[in-house]
PDBQT receptor file of N, H, CA, C and O in Angstrom, charges set to zero:
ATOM      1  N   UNK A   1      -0.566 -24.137 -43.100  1.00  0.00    +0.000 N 
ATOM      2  CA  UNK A   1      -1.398 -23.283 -42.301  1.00  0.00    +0.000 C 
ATOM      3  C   UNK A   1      -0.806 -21.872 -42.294  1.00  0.00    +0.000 C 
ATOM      4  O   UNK A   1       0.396 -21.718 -42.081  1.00  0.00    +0.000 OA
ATOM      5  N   UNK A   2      -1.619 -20.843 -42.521  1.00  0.00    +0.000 N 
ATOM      6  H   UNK A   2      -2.596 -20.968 -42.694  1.00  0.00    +0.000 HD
ATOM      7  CA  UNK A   2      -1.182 -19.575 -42.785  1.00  0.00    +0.000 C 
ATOM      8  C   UNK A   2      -1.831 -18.422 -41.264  1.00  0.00    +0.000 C 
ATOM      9  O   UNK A   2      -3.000 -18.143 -40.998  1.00  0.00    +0.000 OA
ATOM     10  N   UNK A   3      -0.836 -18.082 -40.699  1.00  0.00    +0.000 N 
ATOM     11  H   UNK A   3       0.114 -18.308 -40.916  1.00  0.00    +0.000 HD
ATOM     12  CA  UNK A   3      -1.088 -17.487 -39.929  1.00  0.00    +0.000 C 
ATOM     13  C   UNK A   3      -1.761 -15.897 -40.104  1.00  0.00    +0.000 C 
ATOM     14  O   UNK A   3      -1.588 -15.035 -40.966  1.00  0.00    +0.000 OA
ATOM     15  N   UNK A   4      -2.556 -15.941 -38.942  1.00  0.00    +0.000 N 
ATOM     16  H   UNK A   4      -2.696 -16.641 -38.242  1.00  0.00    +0.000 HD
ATOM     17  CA  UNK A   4      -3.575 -14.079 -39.215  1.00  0.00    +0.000 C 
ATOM     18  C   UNK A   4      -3.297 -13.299 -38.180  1.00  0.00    +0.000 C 
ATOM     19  O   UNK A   4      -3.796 -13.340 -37.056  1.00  0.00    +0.000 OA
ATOM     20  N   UNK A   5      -2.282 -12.412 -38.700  1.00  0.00    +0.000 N 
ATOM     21  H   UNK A   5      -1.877 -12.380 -39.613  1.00  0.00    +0.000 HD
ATOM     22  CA  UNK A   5      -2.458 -11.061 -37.622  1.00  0.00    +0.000 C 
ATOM     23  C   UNK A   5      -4.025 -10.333 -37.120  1.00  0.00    +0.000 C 
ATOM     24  O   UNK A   5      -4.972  -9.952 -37.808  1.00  0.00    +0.000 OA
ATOM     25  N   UNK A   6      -3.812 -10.339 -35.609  1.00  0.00    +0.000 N 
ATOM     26  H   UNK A   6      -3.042 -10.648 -35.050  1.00  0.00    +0.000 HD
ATOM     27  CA  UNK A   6      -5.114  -9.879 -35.450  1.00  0.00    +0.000 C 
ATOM     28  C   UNK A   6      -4.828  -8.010 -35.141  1.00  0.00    +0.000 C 
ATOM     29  O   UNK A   6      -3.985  -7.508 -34.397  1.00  0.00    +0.000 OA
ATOM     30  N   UNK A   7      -5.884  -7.295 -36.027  1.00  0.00    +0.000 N 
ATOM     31  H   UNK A   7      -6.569  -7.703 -36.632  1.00  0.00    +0.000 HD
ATOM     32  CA  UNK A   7      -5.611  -5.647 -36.085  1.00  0.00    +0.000 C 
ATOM     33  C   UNK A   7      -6.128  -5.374 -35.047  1.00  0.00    +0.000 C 
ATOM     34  O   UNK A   7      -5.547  -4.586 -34.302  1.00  0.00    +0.000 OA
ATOM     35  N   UNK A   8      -7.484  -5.984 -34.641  1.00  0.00    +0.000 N 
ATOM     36  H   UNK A   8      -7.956  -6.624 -35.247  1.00  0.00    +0.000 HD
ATOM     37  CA  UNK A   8      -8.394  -5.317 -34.156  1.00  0.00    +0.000 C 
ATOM     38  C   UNK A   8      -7.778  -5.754 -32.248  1.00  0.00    +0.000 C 
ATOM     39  O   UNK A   8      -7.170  -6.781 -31.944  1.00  0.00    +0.000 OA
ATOM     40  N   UNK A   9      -8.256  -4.426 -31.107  1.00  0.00    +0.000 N 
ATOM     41  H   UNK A   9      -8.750  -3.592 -31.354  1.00  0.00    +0.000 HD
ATOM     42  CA  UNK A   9      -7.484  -4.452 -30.239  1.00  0.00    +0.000 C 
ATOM     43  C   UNK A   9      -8.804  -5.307 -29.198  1.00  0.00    +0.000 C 
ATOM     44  O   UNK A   9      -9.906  -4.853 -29.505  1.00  0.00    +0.000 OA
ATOM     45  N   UNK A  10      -8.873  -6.155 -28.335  1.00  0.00    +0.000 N 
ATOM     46  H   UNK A  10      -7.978  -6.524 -28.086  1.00  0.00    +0.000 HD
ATOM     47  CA  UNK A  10      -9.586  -6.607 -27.922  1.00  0.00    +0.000 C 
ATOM     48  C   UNK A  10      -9.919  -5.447 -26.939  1.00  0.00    +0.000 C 
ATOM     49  O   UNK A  10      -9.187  -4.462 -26.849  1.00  0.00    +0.000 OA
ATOM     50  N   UNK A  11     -11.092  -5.608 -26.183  1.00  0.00    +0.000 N 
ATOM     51  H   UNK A  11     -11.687  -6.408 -26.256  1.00  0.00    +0.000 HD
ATOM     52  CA  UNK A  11     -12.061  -4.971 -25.577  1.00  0.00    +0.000 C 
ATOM     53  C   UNK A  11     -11.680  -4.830 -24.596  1.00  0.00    +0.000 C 
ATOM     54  O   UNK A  11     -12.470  -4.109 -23.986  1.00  0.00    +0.000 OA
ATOM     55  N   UNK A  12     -10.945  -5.078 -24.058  1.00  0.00    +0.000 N 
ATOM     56  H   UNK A  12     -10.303  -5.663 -24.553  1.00  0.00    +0.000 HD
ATOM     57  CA  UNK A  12     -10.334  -5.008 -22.637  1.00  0.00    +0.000 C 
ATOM     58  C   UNK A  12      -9.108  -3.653 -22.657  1.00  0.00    +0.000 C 
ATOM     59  O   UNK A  12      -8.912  -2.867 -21.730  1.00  0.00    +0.000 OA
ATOM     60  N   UNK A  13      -8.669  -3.667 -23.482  1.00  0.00    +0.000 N 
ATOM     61  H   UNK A  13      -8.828  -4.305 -24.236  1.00  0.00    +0.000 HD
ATOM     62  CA  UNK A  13      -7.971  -3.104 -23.924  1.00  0.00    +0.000 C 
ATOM     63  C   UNK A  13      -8.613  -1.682 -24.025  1.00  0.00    +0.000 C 
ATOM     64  O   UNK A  13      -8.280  -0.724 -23.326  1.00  0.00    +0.000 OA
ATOM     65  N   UNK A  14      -9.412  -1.677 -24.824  1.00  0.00    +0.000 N 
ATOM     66  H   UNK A  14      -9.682  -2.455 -25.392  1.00  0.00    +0.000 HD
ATOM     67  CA  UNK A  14     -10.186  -0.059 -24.863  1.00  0.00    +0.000 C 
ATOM     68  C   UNK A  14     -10.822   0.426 -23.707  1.00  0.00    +0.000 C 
ATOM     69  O   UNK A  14     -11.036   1.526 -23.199  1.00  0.00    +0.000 OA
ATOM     70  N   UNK A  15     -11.033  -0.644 -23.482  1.00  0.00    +0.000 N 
ATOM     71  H   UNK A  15     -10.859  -1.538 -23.895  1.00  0.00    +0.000 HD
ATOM     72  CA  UNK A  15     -12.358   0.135 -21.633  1.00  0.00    +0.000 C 
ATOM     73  C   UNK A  15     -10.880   0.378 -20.932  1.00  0.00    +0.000 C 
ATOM     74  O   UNK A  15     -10.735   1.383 -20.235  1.00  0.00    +0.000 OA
ATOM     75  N   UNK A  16      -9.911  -0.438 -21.099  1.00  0.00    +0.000 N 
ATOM     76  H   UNK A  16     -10.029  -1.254 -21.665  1.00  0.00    +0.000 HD
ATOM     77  CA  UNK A  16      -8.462   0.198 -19.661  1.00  0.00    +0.000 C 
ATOM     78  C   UNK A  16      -8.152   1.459 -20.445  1.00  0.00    +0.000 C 
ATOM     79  O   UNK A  16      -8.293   2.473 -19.761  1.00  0.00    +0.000 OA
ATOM     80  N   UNK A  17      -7.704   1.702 -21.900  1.00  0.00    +0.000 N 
ATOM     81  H   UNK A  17      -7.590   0.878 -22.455  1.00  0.00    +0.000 HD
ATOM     82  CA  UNK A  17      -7.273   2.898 -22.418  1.00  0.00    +0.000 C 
ATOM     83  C   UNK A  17      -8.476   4.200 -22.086  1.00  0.00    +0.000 C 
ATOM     84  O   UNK A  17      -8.099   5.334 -21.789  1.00  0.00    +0.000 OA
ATOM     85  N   UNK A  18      -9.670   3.897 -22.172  1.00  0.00    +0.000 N 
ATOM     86  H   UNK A  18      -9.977   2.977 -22.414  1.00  0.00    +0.000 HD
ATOM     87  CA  UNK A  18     -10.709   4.561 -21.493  1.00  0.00    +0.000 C 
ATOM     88  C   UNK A  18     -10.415   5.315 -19.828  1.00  0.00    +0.000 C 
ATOM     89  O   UNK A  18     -10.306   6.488 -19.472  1.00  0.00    +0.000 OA
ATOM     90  N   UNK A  19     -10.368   4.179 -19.185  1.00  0.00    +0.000 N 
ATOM     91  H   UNK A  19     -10.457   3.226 -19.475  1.00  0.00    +0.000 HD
ATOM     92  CA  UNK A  19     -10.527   4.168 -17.744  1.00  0.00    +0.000 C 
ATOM     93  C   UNK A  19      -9.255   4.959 -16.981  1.00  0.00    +0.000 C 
ATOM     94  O   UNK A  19      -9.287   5.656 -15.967  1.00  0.00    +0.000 OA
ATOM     95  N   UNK A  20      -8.223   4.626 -17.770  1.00  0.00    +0.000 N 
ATOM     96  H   UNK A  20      -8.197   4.060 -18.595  1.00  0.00    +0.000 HD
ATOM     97  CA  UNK A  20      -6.742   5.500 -17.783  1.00  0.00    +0.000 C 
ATOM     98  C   UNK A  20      -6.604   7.130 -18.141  1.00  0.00    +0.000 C 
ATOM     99  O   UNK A  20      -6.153   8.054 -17.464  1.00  0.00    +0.000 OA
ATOM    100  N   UNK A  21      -7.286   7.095 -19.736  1.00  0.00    +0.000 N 
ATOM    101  H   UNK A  21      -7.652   6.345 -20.287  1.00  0.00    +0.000 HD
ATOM    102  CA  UNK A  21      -8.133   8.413 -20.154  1.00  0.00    +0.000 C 
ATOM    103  C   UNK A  21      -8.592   9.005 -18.949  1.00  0.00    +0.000 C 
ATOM    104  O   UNK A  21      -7.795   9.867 -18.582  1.00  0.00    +0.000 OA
ATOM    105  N   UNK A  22      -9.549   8.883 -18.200  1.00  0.00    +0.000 N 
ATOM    106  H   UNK A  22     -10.197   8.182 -18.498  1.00  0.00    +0.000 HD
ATOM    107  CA  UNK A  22     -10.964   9.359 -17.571  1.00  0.00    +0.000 C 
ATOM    108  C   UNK A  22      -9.778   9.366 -15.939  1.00  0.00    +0.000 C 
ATOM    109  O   UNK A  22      -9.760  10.356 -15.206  1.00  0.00    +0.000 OA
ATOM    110  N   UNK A  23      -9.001   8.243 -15.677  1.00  0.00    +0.000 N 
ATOM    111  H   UNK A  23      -9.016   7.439 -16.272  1.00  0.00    +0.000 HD
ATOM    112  CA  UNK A  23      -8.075   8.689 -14.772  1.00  0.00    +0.000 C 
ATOM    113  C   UNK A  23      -7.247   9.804 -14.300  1.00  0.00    +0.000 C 
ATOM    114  O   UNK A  23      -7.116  10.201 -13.142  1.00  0.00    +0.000 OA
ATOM    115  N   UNK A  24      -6.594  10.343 -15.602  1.00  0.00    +0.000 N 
ATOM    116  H   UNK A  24      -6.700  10.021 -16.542  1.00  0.00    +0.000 HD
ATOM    117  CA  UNK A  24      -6.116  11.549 -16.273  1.00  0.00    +0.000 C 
ATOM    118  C   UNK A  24      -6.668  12.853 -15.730  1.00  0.00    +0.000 C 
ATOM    119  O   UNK A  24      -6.372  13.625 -14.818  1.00  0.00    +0.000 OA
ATOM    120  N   UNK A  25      -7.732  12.762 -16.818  1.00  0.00    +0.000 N 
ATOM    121  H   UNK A  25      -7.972  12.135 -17.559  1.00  0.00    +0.000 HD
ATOM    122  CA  UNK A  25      -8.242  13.962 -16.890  1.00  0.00    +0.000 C 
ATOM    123  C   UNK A  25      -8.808  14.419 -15.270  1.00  0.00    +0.000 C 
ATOM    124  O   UNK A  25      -8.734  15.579 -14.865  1.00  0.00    +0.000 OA
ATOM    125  N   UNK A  26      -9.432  13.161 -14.373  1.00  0.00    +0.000 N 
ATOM    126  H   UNK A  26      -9.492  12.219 -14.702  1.00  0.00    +0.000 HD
ATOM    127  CA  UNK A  26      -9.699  13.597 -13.002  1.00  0.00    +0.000 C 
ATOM    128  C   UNK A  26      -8.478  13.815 -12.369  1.00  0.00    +0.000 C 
ATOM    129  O   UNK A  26      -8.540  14.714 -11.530  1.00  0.00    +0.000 OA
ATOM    130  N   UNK A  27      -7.273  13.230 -12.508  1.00  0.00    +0.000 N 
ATOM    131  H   UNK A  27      -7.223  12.500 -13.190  1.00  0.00    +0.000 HD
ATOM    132  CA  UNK A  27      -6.428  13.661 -11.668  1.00  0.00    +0.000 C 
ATOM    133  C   UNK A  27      -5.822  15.199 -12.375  1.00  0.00    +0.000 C 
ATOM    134  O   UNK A  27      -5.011  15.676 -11.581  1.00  0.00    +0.000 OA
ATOM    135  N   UNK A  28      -5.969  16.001 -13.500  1.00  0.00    +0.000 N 
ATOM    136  H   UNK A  28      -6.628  15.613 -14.145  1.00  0.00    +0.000 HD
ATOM    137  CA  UNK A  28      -5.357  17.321 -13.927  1.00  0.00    +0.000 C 
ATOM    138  C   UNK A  28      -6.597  17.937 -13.331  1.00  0.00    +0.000 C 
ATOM    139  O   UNK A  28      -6.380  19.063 -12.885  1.00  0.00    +0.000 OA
ATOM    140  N   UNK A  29      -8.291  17.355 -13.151  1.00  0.00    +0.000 N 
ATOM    141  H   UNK A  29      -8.468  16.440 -13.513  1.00  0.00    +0.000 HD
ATOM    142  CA  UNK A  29      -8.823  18.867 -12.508  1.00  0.00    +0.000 C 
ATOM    143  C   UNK A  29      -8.975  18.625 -10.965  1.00  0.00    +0.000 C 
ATOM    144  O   UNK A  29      -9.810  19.309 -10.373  1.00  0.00    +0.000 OA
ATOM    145  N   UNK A  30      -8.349  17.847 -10.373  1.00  0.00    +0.000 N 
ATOM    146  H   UNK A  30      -7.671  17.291 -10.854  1.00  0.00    +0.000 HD
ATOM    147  CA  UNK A  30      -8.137  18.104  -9.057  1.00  0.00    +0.000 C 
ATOM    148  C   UNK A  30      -7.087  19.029  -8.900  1.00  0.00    +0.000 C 
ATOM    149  O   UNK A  30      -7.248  20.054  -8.238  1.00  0.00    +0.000 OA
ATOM    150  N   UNK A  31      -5.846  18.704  -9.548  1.00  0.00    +0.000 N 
ATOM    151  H   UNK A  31      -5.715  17.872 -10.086  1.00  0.00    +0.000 HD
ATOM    152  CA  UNK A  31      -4.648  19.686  -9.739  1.00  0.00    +0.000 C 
ATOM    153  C   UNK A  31      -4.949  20.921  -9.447  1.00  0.00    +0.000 C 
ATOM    154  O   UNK A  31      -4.576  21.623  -8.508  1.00  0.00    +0.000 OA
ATOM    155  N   UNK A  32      -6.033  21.251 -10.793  1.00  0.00    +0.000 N 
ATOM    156  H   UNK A  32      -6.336  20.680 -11.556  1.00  0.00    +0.000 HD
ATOM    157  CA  UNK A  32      -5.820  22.379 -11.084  1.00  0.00    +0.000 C 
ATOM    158  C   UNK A  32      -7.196  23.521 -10.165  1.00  0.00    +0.000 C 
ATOM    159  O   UNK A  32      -7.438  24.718 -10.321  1.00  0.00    +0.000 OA
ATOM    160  N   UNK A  33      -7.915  22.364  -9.128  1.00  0.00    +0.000 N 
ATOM    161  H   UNK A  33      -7.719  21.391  -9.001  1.00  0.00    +0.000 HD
ATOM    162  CA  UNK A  33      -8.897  23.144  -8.250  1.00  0.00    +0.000 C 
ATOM    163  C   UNK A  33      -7.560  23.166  -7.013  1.00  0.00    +0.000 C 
ATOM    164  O   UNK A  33      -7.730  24.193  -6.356  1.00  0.00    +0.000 OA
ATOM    165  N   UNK A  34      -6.765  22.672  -6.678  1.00  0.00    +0.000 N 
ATOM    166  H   UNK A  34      -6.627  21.838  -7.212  1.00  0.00    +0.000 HD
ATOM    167  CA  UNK A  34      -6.077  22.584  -5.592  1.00  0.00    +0.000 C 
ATOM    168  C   UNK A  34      -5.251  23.880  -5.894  1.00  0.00    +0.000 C 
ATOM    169  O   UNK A  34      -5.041  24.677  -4.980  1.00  0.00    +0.000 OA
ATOM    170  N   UNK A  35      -4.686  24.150  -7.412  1.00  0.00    +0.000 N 
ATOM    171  H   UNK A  35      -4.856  23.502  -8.154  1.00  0.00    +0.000 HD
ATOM    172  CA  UNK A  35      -3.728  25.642  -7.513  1.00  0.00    +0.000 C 
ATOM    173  C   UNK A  35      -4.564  26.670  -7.349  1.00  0.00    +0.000 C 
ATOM    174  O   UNK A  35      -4.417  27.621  -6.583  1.00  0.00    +0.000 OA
ATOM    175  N   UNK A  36      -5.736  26.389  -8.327  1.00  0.00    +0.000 N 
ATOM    176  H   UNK A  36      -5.856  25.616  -8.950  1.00  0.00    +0.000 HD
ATOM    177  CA  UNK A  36      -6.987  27.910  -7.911  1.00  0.00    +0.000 C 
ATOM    178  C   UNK A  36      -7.064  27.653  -6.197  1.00  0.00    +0.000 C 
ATOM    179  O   UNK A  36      -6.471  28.676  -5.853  1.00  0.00    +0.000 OA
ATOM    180  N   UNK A  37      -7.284  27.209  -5.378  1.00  0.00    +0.000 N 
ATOM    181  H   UNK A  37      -7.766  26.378  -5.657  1.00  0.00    +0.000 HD
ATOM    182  CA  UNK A  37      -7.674  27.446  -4.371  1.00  0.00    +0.000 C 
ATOM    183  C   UNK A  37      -6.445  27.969  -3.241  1.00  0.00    +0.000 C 
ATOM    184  O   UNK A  37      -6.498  28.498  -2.131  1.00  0.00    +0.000 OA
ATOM    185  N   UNK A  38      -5.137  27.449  -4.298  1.00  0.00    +0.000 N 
ATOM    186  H   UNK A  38      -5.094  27.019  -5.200  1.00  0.00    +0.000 HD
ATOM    187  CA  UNK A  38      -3.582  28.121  -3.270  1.00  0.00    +0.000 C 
ATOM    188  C   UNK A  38      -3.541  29.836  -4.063  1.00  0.00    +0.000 C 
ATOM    189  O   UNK A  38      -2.399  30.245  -3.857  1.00  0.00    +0.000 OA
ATOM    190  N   UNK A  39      -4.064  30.541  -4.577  1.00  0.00    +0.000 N 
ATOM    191  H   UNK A  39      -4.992  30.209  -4.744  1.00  0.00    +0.000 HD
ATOM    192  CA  UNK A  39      -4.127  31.682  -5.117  1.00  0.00    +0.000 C 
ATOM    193  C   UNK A  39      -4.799  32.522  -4.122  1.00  0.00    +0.000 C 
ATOM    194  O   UNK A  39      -5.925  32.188  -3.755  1.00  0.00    +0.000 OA
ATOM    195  N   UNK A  40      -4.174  33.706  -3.580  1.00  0.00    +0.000 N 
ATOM    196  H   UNK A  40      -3.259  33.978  -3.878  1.00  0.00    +0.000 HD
ATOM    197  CA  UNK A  40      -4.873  34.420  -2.618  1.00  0.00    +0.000 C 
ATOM    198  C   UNK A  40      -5.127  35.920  -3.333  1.00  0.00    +0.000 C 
ATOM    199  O   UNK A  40      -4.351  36.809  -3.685  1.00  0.00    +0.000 OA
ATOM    200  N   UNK A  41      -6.731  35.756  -3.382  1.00  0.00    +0.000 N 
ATOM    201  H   UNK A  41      -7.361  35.034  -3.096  1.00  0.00    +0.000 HD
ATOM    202  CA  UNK A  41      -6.695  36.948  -3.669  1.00  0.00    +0.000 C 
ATOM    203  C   UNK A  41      -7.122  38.131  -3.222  1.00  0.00    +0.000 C 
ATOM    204  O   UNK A  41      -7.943  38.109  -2.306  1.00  0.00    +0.000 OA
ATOM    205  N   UNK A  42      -6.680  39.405  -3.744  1.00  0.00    +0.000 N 
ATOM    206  H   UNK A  42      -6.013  39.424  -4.489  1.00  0.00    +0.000 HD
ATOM    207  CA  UNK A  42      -7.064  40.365  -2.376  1.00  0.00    +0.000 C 
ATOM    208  C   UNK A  42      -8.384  40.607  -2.176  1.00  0.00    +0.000 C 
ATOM    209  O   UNK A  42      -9.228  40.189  -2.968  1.00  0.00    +0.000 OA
ATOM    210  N   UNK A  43      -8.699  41.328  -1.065  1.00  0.00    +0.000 N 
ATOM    211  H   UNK A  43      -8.013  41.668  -0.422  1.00  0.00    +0.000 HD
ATOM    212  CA  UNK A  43      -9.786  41.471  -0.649  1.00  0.00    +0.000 C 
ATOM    213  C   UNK A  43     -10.270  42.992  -1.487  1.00  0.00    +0.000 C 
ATOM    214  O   UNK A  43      -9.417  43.597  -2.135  1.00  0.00    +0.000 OA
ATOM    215  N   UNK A  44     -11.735  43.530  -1.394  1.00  0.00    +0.000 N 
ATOM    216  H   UNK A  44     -12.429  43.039  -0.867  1.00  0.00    +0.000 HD
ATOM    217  CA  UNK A  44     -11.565  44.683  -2.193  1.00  0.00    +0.000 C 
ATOM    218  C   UNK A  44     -11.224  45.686  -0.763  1.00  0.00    +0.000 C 
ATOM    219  O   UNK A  44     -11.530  45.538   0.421  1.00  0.00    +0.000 OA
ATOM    220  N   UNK A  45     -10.538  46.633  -1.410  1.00  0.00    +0.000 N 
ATOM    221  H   UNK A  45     -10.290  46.754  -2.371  1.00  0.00    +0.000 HD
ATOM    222  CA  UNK A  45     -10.554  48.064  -0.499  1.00  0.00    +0.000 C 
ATOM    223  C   UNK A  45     -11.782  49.040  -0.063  1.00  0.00    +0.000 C 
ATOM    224  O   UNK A  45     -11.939  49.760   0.923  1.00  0.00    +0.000 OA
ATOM    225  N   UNK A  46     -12.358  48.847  -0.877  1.00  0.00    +0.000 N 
ATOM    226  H   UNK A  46     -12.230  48.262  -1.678  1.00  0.00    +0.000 HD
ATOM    227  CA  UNK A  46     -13.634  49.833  -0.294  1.00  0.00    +0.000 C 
ATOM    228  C   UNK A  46     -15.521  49.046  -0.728  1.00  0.00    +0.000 C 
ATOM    229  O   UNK A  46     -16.037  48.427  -1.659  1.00  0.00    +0.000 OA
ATOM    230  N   UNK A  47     -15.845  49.474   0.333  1.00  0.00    +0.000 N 
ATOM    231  H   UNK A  47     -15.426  49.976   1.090  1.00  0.00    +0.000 HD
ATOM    232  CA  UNK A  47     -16.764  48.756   0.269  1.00  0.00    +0.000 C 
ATOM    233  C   UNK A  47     -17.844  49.115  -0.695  1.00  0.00    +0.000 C 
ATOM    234  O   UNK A  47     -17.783  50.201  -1.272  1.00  0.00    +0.000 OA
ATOM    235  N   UNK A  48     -18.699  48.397  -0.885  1.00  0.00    +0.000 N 
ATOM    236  H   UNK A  48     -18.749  47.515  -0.417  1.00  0.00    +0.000 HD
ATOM    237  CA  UNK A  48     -19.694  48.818  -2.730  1.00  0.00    +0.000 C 
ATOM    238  C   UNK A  48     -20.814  49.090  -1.942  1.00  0.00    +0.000 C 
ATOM    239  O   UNK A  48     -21.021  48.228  -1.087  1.00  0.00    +0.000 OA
ATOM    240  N   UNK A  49     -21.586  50.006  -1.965  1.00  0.00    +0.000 N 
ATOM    241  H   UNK A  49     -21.418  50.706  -2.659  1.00  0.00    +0.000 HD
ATOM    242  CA  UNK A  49     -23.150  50.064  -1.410  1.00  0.00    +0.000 C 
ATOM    243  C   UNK A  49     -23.830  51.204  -2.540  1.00  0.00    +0.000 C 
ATOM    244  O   UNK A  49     -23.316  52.235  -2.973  1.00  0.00    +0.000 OA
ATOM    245  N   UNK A  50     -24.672  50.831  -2.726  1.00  0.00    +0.000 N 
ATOM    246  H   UNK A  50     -25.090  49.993  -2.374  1.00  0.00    +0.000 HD
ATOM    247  CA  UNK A  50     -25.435  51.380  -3.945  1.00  0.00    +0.000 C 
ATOM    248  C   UNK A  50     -26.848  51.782  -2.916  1.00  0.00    +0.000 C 
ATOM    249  O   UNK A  50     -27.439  50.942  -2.237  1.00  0.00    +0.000 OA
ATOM    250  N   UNK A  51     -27.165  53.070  -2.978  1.00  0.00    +0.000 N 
ATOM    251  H   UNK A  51     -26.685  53.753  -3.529  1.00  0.00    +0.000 HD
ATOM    252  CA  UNK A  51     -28.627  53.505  -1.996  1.00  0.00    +0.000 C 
ATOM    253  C   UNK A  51     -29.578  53.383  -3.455  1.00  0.00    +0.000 C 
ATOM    254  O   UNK A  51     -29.204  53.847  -4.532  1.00  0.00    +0.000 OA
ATOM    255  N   UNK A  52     -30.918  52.636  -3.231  1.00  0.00    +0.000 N 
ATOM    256  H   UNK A  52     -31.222  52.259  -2.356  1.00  0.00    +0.000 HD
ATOM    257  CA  UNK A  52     -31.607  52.746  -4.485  1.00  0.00    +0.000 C 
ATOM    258  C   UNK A  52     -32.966  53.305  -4.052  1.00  0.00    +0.000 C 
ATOM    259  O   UNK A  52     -33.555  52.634  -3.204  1.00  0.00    +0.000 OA
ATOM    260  N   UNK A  53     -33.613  54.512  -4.527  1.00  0.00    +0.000 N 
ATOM    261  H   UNK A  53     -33.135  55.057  -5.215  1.00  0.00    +0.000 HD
ATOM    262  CA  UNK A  53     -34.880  55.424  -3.877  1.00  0.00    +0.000 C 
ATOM    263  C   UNK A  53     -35.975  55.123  -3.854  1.00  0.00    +0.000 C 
ATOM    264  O   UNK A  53     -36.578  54.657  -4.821  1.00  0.00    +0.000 OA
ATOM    265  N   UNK A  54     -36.496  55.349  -2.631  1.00  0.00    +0.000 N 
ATOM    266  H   UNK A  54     -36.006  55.727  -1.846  1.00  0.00    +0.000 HD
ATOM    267  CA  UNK A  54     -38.051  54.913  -2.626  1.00  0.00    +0.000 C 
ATOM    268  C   UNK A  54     -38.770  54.945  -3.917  1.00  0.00    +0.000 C 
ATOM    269  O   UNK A  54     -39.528  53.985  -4.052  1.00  0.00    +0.000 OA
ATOM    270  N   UNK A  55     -38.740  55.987  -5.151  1.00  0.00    +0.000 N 
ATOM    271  H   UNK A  55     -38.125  56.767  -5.041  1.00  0.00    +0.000 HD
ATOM    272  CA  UNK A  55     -39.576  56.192  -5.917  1.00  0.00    +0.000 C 
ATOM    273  C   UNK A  55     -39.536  55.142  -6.622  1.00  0.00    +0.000 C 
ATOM    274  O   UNK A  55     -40.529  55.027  -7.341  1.00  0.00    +0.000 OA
ATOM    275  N   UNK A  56     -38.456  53.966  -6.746  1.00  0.00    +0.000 N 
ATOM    276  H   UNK A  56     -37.650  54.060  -6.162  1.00  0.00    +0.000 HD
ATOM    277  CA  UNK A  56     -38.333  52.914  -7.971  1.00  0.00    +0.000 C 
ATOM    278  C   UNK A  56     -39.479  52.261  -7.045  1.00  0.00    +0.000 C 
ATOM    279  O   UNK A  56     -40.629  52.650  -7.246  1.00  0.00    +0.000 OA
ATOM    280  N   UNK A  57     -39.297  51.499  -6.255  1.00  0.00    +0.000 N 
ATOM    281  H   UNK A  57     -38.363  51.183  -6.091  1.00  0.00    +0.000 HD
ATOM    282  CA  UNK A  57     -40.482  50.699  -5.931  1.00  0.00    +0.000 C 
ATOM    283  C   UNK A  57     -41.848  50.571  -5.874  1.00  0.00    +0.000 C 
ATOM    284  O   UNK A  57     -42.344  51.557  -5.330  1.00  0.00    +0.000 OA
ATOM    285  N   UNK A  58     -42.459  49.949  -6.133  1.00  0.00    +0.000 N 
ATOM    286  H   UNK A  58     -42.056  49.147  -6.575  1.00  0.00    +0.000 HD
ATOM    287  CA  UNK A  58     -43.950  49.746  -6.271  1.00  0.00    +0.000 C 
ATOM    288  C   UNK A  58     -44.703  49.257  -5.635  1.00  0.00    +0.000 C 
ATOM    289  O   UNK A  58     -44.850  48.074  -5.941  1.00  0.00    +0.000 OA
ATOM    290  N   UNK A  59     -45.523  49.702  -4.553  1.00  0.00    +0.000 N 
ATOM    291  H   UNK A  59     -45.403  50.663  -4.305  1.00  0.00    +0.000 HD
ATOM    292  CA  UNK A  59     -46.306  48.568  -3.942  1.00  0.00    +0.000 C 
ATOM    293  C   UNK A  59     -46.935  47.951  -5.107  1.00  0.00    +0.000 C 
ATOM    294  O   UNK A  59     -47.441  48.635  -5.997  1.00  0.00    +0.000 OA
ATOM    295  N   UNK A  60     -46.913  46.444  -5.126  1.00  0.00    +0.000 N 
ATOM    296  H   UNK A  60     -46.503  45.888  -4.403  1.00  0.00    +0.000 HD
ATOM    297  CA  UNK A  60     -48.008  45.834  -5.167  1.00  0.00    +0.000 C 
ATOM    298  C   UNK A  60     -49.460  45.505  -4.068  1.00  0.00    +0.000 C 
ATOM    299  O   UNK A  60     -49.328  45.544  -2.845  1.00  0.00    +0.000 OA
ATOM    300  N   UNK A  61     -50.428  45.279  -4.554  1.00  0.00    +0.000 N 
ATOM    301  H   UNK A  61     -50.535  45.247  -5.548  1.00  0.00    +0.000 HD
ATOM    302  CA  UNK A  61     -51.904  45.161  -3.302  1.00  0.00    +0.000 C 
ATOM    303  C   UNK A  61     -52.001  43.281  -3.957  1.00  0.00    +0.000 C 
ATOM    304  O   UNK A  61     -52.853  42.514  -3.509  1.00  0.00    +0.000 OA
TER     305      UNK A  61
């Protein structure tokens, strides 16, 4: 009787290497919303106001 290496990885196996994968990657973008959100950034110094003139507008009827 001649014994057979088996290559192929059973299925269980890929959905955990999957599920570990997909573990990963959610735990680096929680990380990395938790550092963006410890970043303080400044506020602006002067305030933006733009006056725009009666003549652009249009009544519509």
């Amino acid at each position: 009787m001649q014994f057979e290496r088996k290559t192929r990885g059973s299925s269980f196996s890929s959905i955990g290497r999957f599920l570990i994968k997909l573990a990963i990657i959610f735990f680096l973008l929680i990380i990395a919303i938790i550092l963006v959100d410890k970043i303080d950034f400044p506020k602006p110094e002067k305030n933006i106001e733009k006056l725009v003139p009666n003549e652009k507008f249009k009544i519509i009827k």
